[in-house]
N, C-alpha and C positions, 0 to 999 in steps of 0.2 A: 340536551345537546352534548354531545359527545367530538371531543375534538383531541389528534395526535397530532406533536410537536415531533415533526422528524426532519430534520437540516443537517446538511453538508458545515462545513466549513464554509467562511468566504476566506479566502486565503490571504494572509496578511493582515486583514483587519479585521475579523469578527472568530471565535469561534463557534462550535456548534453548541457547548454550553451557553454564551453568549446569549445565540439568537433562541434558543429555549428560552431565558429569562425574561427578554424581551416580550414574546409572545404570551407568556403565564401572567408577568407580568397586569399585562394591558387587558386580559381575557378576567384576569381577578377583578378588573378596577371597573368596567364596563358591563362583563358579564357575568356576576359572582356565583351564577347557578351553574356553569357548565362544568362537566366534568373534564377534568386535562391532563394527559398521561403523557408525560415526555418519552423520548425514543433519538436522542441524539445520535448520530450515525455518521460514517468516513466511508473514503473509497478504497482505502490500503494507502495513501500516502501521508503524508508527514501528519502526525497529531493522533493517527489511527488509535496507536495505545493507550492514550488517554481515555475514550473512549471505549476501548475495551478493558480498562479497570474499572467503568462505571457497571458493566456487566456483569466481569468476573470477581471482583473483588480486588482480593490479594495486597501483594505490596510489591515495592519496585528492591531488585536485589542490585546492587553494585559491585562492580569487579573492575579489577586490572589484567585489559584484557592487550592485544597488540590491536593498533591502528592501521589501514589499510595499505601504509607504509611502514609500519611495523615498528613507531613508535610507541611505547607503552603510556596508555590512556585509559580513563576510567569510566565503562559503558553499564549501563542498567538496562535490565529487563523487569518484565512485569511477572509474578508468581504466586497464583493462587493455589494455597495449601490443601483446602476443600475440595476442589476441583480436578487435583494435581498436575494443573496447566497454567501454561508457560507460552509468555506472547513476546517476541523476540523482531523488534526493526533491526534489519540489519544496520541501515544507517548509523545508530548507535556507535558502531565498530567500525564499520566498514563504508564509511559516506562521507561526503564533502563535508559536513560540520565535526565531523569527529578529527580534520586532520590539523596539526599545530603548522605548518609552511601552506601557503596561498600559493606557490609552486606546484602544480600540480603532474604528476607524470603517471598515467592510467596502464602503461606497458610496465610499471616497478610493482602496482598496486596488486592486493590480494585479499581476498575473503575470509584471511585465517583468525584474525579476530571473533568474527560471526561464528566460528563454531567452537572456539573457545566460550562463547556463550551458551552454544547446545550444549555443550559437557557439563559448563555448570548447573544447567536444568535437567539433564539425564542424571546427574549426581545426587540430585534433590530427589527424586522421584518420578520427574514428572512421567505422565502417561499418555498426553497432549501437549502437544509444542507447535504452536502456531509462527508463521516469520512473513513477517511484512516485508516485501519487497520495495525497491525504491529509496531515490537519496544515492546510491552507492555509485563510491569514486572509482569503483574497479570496471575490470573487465577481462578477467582468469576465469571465467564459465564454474566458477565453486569449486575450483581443485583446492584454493586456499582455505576453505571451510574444510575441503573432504581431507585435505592431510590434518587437521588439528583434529579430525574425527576418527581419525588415525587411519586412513588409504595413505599409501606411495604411488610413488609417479618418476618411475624410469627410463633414461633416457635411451639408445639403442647401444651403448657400450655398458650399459646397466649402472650407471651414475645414477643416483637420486637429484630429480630436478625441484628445484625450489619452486615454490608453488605461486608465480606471477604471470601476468597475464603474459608477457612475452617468450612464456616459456614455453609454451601449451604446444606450440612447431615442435617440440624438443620429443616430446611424451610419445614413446613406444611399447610401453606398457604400465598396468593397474595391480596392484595386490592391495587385497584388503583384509589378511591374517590378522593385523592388529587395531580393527576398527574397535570403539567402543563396545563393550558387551551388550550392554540395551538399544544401540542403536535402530536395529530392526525390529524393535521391541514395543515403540513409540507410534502413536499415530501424527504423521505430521500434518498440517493443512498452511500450505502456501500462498499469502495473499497477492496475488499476481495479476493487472489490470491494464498490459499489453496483449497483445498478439503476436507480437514479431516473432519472426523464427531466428535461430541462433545466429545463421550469416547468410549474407545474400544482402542486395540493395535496401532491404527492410529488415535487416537485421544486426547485431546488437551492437557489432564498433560501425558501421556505417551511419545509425540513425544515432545515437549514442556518445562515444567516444570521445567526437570534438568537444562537448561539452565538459568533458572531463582531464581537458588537457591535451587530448593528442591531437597533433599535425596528420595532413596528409600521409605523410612517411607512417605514422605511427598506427595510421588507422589499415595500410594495407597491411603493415606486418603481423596486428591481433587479428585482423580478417581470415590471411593464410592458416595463421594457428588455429583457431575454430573451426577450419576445413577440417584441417588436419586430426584436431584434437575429435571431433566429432566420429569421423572415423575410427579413430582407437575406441571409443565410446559403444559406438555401432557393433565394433568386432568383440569386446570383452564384454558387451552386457546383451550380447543379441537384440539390440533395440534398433529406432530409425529415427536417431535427435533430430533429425531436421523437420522430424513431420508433428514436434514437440510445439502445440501451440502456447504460446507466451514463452518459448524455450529462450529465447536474446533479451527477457525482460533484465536487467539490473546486470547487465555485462556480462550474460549467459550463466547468471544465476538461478533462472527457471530450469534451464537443465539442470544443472548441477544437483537442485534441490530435487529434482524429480528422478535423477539420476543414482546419486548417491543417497538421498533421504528416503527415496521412497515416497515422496510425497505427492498431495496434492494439489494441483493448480486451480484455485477455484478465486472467486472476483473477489475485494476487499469488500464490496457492498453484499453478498452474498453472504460475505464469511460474520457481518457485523449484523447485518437481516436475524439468522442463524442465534448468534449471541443474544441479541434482543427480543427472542423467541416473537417477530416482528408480526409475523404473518394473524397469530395468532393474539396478537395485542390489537391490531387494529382492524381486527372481526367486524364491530358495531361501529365502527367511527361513521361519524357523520361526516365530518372536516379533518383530511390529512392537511397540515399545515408544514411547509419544506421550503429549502432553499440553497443557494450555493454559489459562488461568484459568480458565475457565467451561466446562463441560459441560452445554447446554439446549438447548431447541427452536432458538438460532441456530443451533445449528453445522450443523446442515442446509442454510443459507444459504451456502454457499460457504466456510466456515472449513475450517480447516487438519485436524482430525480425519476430516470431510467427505470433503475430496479424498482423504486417507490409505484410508479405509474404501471407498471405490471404485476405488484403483489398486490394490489387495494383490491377491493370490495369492487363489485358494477356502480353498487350503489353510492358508494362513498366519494363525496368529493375532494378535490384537491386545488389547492392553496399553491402558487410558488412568488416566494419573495429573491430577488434576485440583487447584483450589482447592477448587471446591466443584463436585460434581456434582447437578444439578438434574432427572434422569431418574430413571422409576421404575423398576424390574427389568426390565417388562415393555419400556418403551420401549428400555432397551439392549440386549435380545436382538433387539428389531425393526432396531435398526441394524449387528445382529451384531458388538459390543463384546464378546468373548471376559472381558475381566476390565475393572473401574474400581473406584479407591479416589480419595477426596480425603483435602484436609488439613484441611479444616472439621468433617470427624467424628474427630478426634482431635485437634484443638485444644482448649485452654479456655475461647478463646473469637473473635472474629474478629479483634481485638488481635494477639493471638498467632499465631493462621494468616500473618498476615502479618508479624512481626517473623521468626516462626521457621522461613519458609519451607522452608530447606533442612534444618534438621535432622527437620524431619517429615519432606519427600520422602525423604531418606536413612531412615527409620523404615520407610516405604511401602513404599520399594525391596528392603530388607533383608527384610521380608516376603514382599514378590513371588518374588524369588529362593528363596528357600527351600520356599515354596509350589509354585511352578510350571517350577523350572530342574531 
């Protein structure tokens, strides 16, 4: 028997090492003959890089970089010398945990931290620079990345505009003479696990913004700016950002990254798939085993179960251990979920689902095994 250990995070309470251990665990103790290949996996959001050092190697490098209000703070990335790549959350820099005031004002904020971290890995060598999207307190579309990567941003009496989200109305023109020498030199891959386009009712300070501090006021005036900024975009790079899908991920950081980097916008679970050379580990599986706090109509959206249930085998079956599963029978046989249990039907209550995370998953596990090894 052949069995792969690939889970999500349960957000807050478990992570995807975690529920690996759990599983090997219990698979050692009841069924000591199988073979068990872990494959720990994220969707691009919080914890992603941890995960991706269990792939890449490397080591985390620390800097003092500017925070998304442009106090100076100490961010790390991930950097494997082997490989000459380089795995960069913006968040680190540029996101709600990196800022020292609970104050938060998203029209002050800016992405120039975040590329103060790309120069520290273009300075190293790297030759791949991967950047997790998500977390971020901003919402400047990455002009504050693209100036620390050395673009300007002029206003129409040819002032230089400071590079915040409420500036981007201001911006009548781009010169990019003194961008990085390797810049375009680098191959980027953007982990990016929205859709939204940059503005419009589903886009980035409309669906966004409030969470990051701004008022009504605050959300029409980065809205106007992304019209507008969008526009100069359109006319200096001959593109059509609005038709940039995930372009309003991370306060029109999908642009920007795709804009100025060059990069690519491809799924967090695709990019980690990839890393885990996935497809090709779980060839022969008998039993994918997965999981992830929630079980619903998103996970059709590009979550991690998602990619799992369209990369397997015909043959392989699949496992999902859940918090709470919010599918009916019928719907999990339409997504061909071979077995799902949570922890919410055998908690006492949701208190408890979440104090006692792992000794229910270990409860689950114990069942499974016995049930189906």
């Amino acid at each position: 028997m052949r069995i792969v250990i690939a889970p999500d995070k349960f957000k807050g309470t478990l992570t995807s090492f975690e529920f690996c251990d759990i599983f090997k665990n219990t698979l050692q103790e009841f069924s000591p003959n199988t073979h068990i290949q872990l494959l720990p996996l994220a969707d691009g959001g919080d914890g992603t890089i941890d995960i991706a050092q269990y792939y890449l190697g490397g080591s985390f490098i620390t800097k003092e970089v500017q925070s998304a209000y442009f106090n100076t703070i100490k961010a790390s990335y991930l950097y494997a010398e082997t490989t000459k790549t380089a795995f960069i959350e913006m968040a680190e820099a540029s996101g709600m945990k990196a800022l020292i005031s609970d104050h938060l004002n998203v029209r002050k904020a800016s992405t120039f931290g975040t590329g103060e971290l790309i120069i520290d890995a273009l300075d190293r060598g790297a030759e791949t620079i991967i950047i997790g999207l998500g977390g971020s307190a901003t919402n400047d579309c990455g002009i504050g990345m693209a100036n620390a990567l050395g673009y300007e941003f002029y206003d129409r009496q040819e002032n230089l505009v400071h590079p915040i989200g409420e500036n981007l109305a201001k911006i009548e023109k781009i010169t990019s003479t003194n961008i990085h020498p390797r810049l375009h030199h680098v191959n980027f891959k953007i982990a990016c696990d929205v859709t939204n386009p940059l503005y419009g009712p589903n886009g980035a300070a409309n669906v966004y913004a409030k969470q990051k501090g701004a008022s009504d006021k605050d959300i029409a005036v980065l809205e106007d700016g992304m019209i507008h900024f969008s526009s100069v975009l359109d006319r200096h790079f001959d593109t059509k950002t609005q038709s940039i899908v995930g372009g309003g991920a991370a306060g029109g950081m999908g642009v920007g990254c795709h804009i100025f980097l060059q990069g690519e916008l491809i799924s967090g679970f695709s990019l980690l798939k990839d890393l885990a050379n996935f497809e090709e580990a779980i060839q022969h599986a008998d039993w994918i085993i997965t999981g992830e706090g929630q079980l619903d109509e998103q996970t059709k959206n590009g979550k991690t179960i998602q990619g799992i249930l369209q990369a397997r085998n015909p043959d392989t079956k699949v496992a999902v251990f859940c918090g709470q599963v919010s599918l009916t029978n019928a719907e999990l046989t339409n997504f061909k979920i071979d077995y799902a249990r949570d922890i919410i039907s055998i908690a006492t209550d949701i208190n408890d689902a979440f104090t006692n995370t792992k000794q229910h998953l270990k409860h689950l596990a114990e069942t499974f095994v016995k049930e189906k090894i």
